[in-house]
C-alpha positions as CSV (number, residue, x, y, z in Angstrom):
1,X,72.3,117.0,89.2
2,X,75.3,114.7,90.1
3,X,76.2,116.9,92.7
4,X,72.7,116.2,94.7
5,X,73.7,112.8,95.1
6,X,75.3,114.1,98.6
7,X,72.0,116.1,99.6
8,X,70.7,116.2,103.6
9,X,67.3,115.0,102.0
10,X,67.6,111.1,101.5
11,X,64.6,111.3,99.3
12,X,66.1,113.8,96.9
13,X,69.7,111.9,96.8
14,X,68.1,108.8,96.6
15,X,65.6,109.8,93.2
16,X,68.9,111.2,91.9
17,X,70.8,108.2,91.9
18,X,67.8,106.0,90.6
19,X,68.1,108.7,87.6
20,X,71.3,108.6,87.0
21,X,71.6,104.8,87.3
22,X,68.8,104.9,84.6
23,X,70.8,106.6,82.4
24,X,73.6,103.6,82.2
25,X,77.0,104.2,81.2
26,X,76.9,107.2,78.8
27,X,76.8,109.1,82.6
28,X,80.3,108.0,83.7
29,X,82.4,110.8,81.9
30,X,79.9,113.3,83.9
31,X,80.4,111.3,86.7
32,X,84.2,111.3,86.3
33,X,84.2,115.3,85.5
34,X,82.4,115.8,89.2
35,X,84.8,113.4,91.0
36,X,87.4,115.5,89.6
37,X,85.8,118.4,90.3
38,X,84.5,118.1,94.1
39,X,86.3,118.3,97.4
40,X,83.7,116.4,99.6
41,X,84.9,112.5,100.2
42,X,81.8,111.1,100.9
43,X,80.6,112.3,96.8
44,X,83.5,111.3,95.8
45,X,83.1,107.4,97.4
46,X,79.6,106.9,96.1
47,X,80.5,108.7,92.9
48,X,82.9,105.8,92.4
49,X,80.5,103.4,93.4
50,X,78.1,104.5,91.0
51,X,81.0,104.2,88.3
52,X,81.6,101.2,89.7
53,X,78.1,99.6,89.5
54,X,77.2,101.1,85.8
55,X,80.2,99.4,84.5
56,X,79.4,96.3,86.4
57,X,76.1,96.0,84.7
58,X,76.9,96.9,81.5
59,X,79.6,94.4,81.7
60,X,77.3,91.9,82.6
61,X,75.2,92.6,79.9
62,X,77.4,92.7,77.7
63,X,78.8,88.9,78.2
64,X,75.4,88.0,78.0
65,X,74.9,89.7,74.2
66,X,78.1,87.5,73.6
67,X,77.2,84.3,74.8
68,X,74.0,84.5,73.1
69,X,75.5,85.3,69.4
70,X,77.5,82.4,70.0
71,X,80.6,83.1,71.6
72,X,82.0,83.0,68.1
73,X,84.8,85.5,69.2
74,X,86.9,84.2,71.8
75,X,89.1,87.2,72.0
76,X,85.9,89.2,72.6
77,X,85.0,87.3,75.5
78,X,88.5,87.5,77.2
79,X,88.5,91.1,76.2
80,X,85.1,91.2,78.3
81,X,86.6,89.2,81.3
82,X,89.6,91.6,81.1
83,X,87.1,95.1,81.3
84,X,86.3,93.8,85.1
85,X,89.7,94.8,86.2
86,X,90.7,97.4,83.4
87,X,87.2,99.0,81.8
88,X,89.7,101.4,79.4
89,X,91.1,98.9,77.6
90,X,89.8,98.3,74.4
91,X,89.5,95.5,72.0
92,X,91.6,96.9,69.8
93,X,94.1,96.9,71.2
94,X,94.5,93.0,72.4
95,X,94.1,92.9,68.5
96,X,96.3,94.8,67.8
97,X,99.0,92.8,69.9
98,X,97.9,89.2,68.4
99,X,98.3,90.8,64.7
100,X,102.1,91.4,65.5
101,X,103.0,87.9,67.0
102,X,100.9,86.5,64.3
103,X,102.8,88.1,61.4
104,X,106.3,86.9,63.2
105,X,105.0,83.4,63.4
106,X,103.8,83.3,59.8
107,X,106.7,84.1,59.0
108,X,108.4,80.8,59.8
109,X,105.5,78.8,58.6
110,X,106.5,76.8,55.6
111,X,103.7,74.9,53.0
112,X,103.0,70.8,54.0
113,X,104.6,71.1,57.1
114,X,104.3,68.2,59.6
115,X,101.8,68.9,62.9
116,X,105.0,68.0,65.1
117,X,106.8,71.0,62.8
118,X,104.3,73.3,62.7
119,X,103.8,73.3,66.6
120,X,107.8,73.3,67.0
121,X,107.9,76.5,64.5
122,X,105.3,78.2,66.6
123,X,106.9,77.5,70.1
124,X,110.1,78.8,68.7
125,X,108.2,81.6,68.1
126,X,106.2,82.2,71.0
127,X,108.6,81.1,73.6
128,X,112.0,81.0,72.0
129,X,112.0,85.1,69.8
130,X,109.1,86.3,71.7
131,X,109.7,84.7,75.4
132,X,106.5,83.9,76.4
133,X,106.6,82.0,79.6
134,X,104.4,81.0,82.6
135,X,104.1,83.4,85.7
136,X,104.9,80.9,88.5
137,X,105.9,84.0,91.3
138,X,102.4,85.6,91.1
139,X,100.1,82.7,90.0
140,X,97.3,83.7,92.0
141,X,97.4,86.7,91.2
142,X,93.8,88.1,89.7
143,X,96.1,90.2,87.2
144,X,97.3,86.6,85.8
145,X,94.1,86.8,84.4
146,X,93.9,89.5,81.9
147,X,95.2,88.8,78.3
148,X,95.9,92.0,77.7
149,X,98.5,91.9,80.9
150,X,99.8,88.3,79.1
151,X,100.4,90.1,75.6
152,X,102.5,93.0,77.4
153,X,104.3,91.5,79.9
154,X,104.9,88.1,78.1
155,X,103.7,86.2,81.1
156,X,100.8,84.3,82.2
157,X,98.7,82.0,83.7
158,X,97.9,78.1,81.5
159,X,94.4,79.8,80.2
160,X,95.6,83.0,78.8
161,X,98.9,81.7,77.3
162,X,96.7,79.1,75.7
163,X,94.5,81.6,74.7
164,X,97.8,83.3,72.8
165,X,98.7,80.5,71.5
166,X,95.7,79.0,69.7
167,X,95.0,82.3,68.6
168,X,97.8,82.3,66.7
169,X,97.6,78.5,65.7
170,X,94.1,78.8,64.2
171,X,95.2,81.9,62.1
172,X,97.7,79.9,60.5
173,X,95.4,77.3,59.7
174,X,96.3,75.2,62.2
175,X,93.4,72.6,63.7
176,X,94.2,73.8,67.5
177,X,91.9,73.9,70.4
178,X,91.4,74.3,74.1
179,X,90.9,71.4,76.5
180,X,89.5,71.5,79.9
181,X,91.6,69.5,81.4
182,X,91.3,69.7,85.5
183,X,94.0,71.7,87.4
184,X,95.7,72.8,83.9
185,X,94.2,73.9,80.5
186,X,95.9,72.9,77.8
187,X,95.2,72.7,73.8
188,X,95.1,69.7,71.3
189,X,96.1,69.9,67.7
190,X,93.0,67.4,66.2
191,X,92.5,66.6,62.8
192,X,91.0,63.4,61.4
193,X,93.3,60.7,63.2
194,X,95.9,63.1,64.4
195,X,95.6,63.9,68.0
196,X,98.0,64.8,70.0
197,X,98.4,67.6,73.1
198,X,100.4,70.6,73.7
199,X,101.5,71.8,77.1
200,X,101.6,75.6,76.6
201,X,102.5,76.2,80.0
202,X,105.4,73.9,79.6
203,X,106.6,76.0,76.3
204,X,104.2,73.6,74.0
205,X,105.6,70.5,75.4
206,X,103.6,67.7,73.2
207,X,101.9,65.4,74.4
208,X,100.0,62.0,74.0
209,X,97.0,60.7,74.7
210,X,98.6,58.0,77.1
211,X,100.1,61.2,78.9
212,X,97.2,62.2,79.8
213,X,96.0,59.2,81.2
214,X,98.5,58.9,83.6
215,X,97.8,62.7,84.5
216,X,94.2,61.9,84.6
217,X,95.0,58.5,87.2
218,X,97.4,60.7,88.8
219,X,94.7,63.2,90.2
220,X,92.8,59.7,91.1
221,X,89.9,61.2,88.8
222,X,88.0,58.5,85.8
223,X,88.6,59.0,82.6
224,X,85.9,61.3,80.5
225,X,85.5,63.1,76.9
226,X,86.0,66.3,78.1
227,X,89.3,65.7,79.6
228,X,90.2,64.9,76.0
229,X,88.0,66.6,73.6
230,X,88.2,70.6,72.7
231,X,86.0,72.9,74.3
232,X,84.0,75.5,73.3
233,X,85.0,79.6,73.5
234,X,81.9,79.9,76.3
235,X,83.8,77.2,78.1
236,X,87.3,78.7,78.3
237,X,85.6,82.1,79.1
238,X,83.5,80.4,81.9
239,X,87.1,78.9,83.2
240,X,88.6,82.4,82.5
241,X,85.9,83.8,85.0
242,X,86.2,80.8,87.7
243,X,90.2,81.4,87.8
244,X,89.4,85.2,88.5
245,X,87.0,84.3,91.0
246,X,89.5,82.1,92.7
247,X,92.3,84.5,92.3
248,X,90.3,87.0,94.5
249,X,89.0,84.3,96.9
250,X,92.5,83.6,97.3
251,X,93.5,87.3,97.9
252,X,90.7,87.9,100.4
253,X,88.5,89.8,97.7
254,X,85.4,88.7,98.8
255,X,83.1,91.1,97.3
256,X,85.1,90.8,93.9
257,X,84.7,87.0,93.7
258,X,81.6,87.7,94.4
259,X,80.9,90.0,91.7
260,X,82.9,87.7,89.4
261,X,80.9,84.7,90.6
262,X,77.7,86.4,89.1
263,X,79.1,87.1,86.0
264,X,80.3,83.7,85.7
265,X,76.5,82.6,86.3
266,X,75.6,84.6,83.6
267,X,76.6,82.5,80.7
268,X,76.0,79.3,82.2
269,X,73.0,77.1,82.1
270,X,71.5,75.5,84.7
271,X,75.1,72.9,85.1
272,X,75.8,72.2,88.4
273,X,79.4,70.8,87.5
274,X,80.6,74.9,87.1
């Protein structure tokens, strides 16, 4: 059937696609097996668009399922922003990764330690044994985006180092959590009247509240909760998604920001501030 894709009759090729697209993603590893298979380019180019498209969709559907259970799972959802570039790489394995440099950093966790401790024993940890460390050279690059590029390569962008870190704060019981702060995400460690911040980008530089005032006055911007407060998992997907979208704008990807941009839209309400 696959193969009639390519007939001379346009109605024939064109009720074989709408079949085949009806079938969703169990089709690709047919689709696959005739790209392999066939010598004739122009099967081969909308065979990959058809791949293309399925996993697009499904993709799309998928962060929808997620956002509507919750997005209790942020590694999940980063997991789903990272199958738009790399649709083979599973969950597992980005799991798999955190358990390791969670173990190590448990490790050299000791009972009733201080906040200011416990977030000087993780950097050590993270940046010091491990040497995580931003990606400054490539910092646009739409590959900067994908955790599971952050975990093997020990670089990254503010969001997905964050993302690493507070992982790996929150499994050791640590009150961590994102902050959408503009220009640079960064975490807060908050619990009852502790506050404080934490530059991960900066190898967990702490940080007060007054700092970022001046950071806020600095950009010339007023003063609101959310430059302050922790966000939610949809939100630091959402960003996750709007840095992608930049990074191909950026890179003259049109269609791919564009394509981003959608999926973006699907896990946000009607909020004009996105």
């Amino acid at each position: 059937m696959i193969s009639l894709l390519d007939d001379m009759d346009h109605e024939v090729a064109s009720h074989v696609e709408q079949k085949i697209v009806s079938l969703g993603e169990s089709i690709i590893p047919f689709l696959e097996e005739e790209w392999e298979e066939t010598l004739n380019s122009d099967l081969q180019k909308k065979i990959e668009d058809l791949i293309h498209n399925l996993q697009f969709d499904g993709l799309l559907q998928r962060l929808k399922d997620w956002k509507e259970r919750g997005g209790l799972d942020l590694i999940e959802g980063m997991w789903l922003v990272n199958t738009y570039l790399y649709p083979d790489v599973e969950l597992a394995t980005l799991s798999k990764g955190l358990d390791q440099l969670y173990f190590d950093a448990w490790t050299s966790m000791k009972e009733d330690m201080h906040p200011y401790d416990q977030v000087k024993s993780l950097n050590n940890s993270l940046f010091r044994e491990k040497k995580f460390s931003a990606n400054t050279k490539n910092f646009h690059s739409p590959s900067n985006s994908m955790l599971h590029l952050a975990l093997e390569t020990r670089r990254g962008n503010p969001l997905t180092l964050c993302v690493i870190y507070m992982t790996m704060a929150q499994r050791l019981g640590m009150p961590v959590y994102g902050v959408n702060l503009p220009n640079l995400f960064i975490l807060t460690y908050k619990k009852g009247e502790v506050q404080f911040y934490i530059n991960v980008y900066n190898k967990g530089l702490m940080l007060s509240k007054a700092d970022i005032d001046n950071y806020i006055v600095q950009l010339n911007l007023n003063p609101v909760d959310i430059f302050y407060e922790p966000c939610s998992n949809i939100e630091i997907v959402k960003r996750a998604l709007r840095n992608l979208a930049f990074s191909f704008e950026k890179t003259k990807d049109l269609e791919k920001a564009t394509e981003v941009t959608k999926l973006l839209t699907a896990i946000t309400d009607d909020d004009p501030t996105i």
